[in-house]
C-alpha positions as CSV (number, residue, x, y, z in Angstrom):
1,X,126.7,74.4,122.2
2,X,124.1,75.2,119.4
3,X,127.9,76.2,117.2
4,X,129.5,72.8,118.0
5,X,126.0,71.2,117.3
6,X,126.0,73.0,114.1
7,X,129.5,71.8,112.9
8,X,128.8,68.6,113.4
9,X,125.5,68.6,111.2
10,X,127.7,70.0,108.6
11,X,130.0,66.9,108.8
12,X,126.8,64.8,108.9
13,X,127.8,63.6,112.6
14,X,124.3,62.8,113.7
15,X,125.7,60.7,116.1
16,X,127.5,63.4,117.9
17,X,124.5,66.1,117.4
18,X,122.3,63.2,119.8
19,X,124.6,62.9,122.1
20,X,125.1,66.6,122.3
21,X,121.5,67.0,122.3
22,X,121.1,64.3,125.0
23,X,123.8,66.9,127.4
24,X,121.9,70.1,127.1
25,X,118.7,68.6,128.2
26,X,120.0,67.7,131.4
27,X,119.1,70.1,134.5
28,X,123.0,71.2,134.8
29,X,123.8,72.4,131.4
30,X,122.9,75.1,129.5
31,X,119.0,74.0,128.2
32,X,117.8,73.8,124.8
33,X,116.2,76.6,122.7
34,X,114.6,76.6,119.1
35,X,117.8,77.1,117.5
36,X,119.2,73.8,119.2
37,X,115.8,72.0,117.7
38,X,116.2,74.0,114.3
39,X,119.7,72.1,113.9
40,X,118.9,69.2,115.7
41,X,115.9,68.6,113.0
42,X,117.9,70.0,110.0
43,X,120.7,67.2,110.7
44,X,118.3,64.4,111.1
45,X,116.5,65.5,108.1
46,X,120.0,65.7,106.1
47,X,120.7,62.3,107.7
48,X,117.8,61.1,106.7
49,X,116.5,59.7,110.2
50,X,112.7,61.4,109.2
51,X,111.5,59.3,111.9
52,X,113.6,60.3,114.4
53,X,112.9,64.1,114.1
54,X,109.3,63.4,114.7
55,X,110.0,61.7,117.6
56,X,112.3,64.1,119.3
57,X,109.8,66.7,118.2
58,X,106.6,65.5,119.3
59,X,107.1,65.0,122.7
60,X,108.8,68.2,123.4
61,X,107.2,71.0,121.5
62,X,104.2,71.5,123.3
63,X,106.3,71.6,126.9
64,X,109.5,73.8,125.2
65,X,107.9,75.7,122.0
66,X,105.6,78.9,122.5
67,X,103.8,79.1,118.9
68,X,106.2,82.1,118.2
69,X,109.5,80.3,118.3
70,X,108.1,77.2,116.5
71,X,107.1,79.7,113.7
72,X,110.4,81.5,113.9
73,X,112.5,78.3,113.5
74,X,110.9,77.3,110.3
75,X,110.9,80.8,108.9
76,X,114.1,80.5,109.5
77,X,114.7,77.2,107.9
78,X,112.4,77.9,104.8
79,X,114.1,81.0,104.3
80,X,117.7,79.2,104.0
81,X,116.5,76.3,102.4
82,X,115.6,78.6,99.8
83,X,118.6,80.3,99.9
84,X,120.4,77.4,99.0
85,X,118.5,75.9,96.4
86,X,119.0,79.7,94.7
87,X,122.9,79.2,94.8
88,X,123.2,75.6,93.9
89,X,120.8,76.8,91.0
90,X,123.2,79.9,89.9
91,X,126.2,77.6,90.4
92,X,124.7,75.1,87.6
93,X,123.7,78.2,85.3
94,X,127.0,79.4,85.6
């Protein structure tokens, strides 16, 4: 579900990501990890719904998040935002 999640932050579906969301947090699918808050916060943040990501984040990562996976998500995230900004950089130069 994190894929399809995913796919629709690239087509800035926000809509669909929350509603997605919304069916993995319930006790008979399969659950929620870092990765599904790592997308979940990029594509509110591309969307920007600011707000929104801080309230789906604050209630949650202290029940969800060990310190380690909180850490790990926004290595993660730094490390391809980074990424990024390098190619769209090397795309203007060249």
């Amino acid at each position: 579900m994190n894929a399809v999640m995913e796919a629709c932050v690239c087509c800035y579906d926000i809509n669909s990501v929350l509603r997605i969301f919304c069916e993995m947090l319930k006790p008979e699918s399969c659950g929620v990890d870092g990765i599904t808050y790592g997308t979940l916060l990029k594509g509110l943040g591309d969307a920007r719904r600011i707000n929104e990501a801080f309230q789906i984040l604050g209630p949650w990562n202290k029940v969800l998040f060990s310190p380690k996976t909180i850490e790990y998500v926004f290595c993660v995230t730094i490390t391809i935002i980074g990424l990024t900004s390098i190619c769209l950089a090397c795309s203007v130069v060249v």
